[in-house]
C-alpha positions in Angstrom: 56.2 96.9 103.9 57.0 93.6 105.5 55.9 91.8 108.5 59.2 92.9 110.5 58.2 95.9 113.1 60.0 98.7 112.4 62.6 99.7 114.7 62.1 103.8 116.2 65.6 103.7 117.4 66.5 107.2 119.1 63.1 108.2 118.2 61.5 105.8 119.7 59.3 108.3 122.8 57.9 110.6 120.6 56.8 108.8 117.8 55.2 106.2 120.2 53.3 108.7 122.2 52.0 110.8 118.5 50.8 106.5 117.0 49.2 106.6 120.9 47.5 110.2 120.4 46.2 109.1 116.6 45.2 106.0 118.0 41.5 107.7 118.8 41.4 109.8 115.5 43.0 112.1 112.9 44.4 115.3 115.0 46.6 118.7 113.6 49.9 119.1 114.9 48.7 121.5 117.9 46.1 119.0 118.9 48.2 116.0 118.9 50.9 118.1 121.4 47.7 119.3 123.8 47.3 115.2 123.5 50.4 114.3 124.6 51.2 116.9 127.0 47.8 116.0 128.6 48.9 112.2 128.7 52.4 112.6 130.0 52.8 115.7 131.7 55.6 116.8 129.4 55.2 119.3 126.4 56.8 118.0 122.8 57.9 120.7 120.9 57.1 121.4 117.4 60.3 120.8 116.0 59.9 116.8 117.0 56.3 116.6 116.4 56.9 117.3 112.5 60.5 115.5 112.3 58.6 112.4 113.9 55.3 112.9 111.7 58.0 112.7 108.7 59.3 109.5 109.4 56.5 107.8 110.7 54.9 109.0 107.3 57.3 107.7 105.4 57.2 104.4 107.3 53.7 104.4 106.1 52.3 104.3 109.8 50.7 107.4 109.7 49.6 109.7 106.5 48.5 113.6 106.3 44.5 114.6 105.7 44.2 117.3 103.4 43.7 120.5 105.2 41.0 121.8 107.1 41.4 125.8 107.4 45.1 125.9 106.9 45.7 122.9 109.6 46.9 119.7 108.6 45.8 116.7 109.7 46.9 112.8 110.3 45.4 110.0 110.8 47.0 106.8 112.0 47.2 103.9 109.2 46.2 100.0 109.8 49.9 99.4 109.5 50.4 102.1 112.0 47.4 100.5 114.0 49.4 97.3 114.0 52.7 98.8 114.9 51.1 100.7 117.5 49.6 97.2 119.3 52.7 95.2 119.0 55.2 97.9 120.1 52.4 98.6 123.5 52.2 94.6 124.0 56.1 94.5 124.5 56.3 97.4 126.6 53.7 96.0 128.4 55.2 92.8 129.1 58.8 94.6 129.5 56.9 96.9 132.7 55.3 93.7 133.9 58.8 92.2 134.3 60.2 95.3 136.1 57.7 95.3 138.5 57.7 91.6 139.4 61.4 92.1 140.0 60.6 95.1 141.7 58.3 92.7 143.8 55.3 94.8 143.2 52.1 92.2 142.2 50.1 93.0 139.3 46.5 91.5 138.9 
């Protein structure tokens, strides 16, 4: 893989918020949902949990576990890890601009 970050395009959200959940350790499926539905407030289905999990596999930013009693799971990679920090930095520095123009002051 090169040193370019790879784009998420329309899939940006929920493969962000499964890198954030693996960011703390390997989790199954239903644990990484519990994760992000605890963090945002909003439930991911199924559906886009395993569509994401695909591509961000075969992006090599996360990779499957074998199983452990028919549940599978993943554990972010470094190259994930390293995605994961740069894509937060910029969203970081992109809500730190909104604010400021929103005049709110951050420390």
């Amino acid at each position: 893989m090169s040193g370019k970050v790879p784009e998420f395009g329309r899939f940006a959200e929920p493969s962000l918020l499964i890198l954030v959940s693996l960011s703390d350790g390997p989790k199954h499926g239903y644990a990484i949902m519990q994760d992000v539905e605890s963090g945002t407030g909003r439930p991911m289905g199924a559906g886009t949990l395993y569509a994401a999990l695909v591509r961000l596999e075969e992006l090599g930013l996360v990779e499957a576990l074998p199983p452990e009693e028919r549940r599978r799971p993943y554990r972010l990679t470094a190259v994930g890890a390293s995605n994961l920090a740069e894509q937060l930095r910029g969203l970081s520095s992109f809500a730190q601009q909104g604010l400021r123009q929103l005049g709110e002051h951050q420390p």
